[in-house]
C-alpha positions as CSV (number, residue, x, y, z in Angstrom):
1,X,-21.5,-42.1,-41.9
2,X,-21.9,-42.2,-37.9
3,X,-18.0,-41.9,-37.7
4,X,-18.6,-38.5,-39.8
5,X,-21.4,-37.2,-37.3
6,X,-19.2,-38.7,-33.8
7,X,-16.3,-36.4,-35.7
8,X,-18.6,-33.9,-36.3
9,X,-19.9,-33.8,-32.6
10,X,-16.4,-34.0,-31.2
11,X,-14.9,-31.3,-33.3
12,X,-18.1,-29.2,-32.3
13,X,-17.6,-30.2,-28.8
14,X,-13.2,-28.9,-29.3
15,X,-14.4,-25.3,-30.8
16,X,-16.7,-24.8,-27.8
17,X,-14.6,-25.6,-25.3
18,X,-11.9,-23.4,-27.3
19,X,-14.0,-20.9,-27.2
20,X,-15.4,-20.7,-23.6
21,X,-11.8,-20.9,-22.5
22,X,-11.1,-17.5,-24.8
23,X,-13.8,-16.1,-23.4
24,X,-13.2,-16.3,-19.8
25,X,-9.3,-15.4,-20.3
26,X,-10.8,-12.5,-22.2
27,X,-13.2,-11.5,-19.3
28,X,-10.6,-12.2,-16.9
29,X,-7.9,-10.1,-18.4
30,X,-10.0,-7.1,-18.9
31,X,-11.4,-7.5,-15.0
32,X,-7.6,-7.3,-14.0
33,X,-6.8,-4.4,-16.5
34,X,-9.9,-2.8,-15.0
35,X,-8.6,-3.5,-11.4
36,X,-5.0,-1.4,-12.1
37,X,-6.7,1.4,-13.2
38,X,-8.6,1.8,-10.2
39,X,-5.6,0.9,-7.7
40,X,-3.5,3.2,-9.7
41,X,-6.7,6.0,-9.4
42,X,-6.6,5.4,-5.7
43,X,-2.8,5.3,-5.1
44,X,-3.0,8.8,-7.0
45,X,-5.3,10.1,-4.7
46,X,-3.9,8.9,-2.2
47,X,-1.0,11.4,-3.2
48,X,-2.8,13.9,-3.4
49,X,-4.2,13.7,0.6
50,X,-0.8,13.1,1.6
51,X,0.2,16.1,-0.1
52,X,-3.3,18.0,1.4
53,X,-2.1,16.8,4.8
54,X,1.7,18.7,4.4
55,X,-0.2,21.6,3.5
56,X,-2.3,21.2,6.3
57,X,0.5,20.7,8.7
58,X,2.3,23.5,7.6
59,X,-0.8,26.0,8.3
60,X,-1.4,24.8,11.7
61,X,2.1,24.7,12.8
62,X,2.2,28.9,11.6
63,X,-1.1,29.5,13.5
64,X,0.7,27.6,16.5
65,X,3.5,29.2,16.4
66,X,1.7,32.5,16.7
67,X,0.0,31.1,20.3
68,X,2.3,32.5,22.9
69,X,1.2,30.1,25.7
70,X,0.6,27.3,23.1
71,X,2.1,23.9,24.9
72,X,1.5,22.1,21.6
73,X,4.3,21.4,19.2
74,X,5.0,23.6,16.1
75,X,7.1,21.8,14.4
76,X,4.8,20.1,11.3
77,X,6.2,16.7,11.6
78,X,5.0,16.6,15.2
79,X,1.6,17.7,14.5
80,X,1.1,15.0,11.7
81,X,2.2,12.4,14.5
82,X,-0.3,13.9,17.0
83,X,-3.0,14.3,13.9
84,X,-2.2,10.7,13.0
85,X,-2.5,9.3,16.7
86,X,-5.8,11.2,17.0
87,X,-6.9,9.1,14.0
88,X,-5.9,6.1,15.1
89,X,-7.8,6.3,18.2
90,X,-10.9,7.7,16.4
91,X,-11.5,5.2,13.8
92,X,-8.8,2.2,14.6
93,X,-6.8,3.2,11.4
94,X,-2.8,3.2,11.3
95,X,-2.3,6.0,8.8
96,X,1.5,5.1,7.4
97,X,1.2,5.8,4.0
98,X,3.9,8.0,2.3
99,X,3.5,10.0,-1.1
100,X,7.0,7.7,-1.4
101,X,5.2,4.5,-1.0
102,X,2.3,5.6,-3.7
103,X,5.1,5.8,-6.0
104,X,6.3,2.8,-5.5
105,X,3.5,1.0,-5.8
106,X,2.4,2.9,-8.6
107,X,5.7,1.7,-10.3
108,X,4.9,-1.7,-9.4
109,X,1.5,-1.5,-11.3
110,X,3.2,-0.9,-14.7
């Protein structure tokens, strides 16, 4: 009889373990699934101001070009360098991000 309840006990004891180790692979695997979708929502938007800042470039390089005694550069790819090193010494952030490299690492995430 008491070899019947130790049995008992120990299979008890084998289905909870069991089971807490389901759960937290469970909770773990739906933290990580919930993690890619946000990186992946970020990396998208982060597109999406990449492609806001060619836009961007593109208008102000038109308005300089229209500046006669404008000293500045026109051309779009030198504005988003001067843009980018006005950031940089604003806030302390390196912008380097490409709407190349968000692919990538969007590709990377699935």
């Amino acid at each position: 009889m008491k070899e019947a309840i130790i049995g008992g006990i120990f299979a008890l004891l084998g289905s909870l373990v069991t089971f807490l180790g389901t759960y937290l692979s469970t909770l773990n695997t739906k933290k990580e699934e919930r993690t890619r979708r946000r990186i992946k929502s970020y990396l998208e938007e982060l597109k999406g101001f990449y492609n806001l800042e060619q836009l961007y470039m593109k208008a102000v390089a038109q308005l300089r070009g229209k500046i006669p005694e404008n000293q500045e550069s026109a051309n779009p790819l030198g504005i988003q360098k001067e843009f980018r090193r006005a950031n940089e010494e604003e806030c302390g952030i390196i912008l380097s991000m490409t709407d190349h490299k968000a692919d990538k690492l969007l590709a990377d995430l699935e």
